[in-house]
C-alpha positions in Angstrom: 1.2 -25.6 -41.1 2.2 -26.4 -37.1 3.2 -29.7 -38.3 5.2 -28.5 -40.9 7.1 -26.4 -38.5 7.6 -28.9 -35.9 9.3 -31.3 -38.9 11.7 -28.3 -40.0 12.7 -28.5 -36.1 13.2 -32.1 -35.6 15.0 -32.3 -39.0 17.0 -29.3 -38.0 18.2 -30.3 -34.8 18.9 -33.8 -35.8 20.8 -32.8 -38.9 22.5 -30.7 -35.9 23.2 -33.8 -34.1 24.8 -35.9 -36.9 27.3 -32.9 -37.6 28.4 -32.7 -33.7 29.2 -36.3 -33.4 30.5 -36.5 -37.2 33.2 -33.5 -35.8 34.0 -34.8 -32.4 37.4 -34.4 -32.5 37.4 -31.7 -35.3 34.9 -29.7 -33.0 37.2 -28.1 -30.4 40.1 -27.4 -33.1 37.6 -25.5 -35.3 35.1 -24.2 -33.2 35.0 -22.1 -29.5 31.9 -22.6 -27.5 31.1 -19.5 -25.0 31.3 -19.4 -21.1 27.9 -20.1 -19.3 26.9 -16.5 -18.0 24.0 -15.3 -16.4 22.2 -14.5 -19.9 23.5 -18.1 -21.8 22.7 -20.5 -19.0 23.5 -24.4 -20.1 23.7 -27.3 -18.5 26.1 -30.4 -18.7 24.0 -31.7 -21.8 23.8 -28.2 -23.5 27.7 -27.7 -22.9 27.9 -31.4 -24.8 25.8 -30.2 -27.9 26.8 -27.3 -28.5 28.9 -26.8 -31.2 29.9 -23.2 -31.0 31.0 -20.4 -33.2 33.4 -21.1 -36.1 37.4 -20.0 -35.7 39.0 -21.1 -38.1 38.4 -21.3 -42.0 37.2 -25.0 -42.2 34.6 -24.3 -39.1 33.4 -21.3 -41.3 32.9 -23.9 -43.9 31.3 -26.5 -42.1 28.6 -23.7 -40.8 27.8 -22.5 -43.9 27.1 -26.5 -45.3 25.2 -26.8 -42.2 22.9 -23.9 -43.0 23.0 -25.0 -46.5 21.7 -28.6 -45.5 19.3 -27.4 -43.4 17.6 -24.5 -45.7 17.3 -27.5 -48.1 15.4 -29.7 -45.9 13.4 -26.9 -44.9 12.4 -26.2 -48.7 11.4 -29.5 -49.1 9.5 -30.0 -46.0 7.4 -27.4 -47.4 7.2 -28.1 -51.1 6.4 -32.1 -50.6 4.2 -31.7 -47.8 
């Protein structure tokens, strides 16, 4: 079951990944990333990654794929494994 879990997360963040650079110009037009404060601490690498909340219609879309993608590969994980 631990392994199982640990797949969703590596699949997860490197479905994550491919999105970020597949968007790398699109990513500042359609998304907003927030300000490092005292509670959201991230460094040079996180700032990078991040992709950020959705403000426009076509980053609300590409969110909603993303969780979409990601649900999927989680319910396979789980079903073939």
């Amino acid at each position: 079951m631990l392994t199982k879990i640990i797949i969703c997360f590596i699949c997860a963040f490197l479905t994550t990944l491919v999105v970020r650079f597949a968007l790398h110009h699109k990513r500042d037009l359609w998304f907003a990333r927030t300000a490092s404060s005292i509670i959201n601490q991230r460094g040079a690498l996180g700032q990078y990654l991040s992709l950020g909340y959705p403000t426009c219609w076509q980053g609300l879309v590409t969110t909603v794929i993303l969780i979409a993608v990601i649900v999927g590969e989680i319910t396979l994980i789980f079903t073939l494994l």
